[in-house]
C-alpha positions in Angstrom: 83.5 90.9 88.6 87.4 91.5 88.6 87.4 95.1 87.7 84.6 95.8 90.1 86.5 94.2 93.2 89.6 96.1 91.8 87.8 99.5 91.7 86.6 98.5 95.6 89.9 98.4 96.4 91.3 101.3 94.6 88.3 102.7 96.9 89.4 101.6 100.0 92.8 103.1 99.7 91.8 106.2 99.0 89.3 106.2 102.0 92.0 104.7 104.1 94.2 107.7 102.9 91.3 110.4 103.6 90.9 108.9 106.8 94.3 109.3 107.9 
């Protein structure tokens, strides 16, 4: 779905944030 792939990548940036 749309708003699943878009809540992945709301995801990933806040891991990528966490991470750096």
């Amino acid at each position: 779905t749309r708003a699943r792939r878009v809540e992945i990548a709301a995801a990933l940036q806040l891991n990528e944030t966490q991470v750096k």
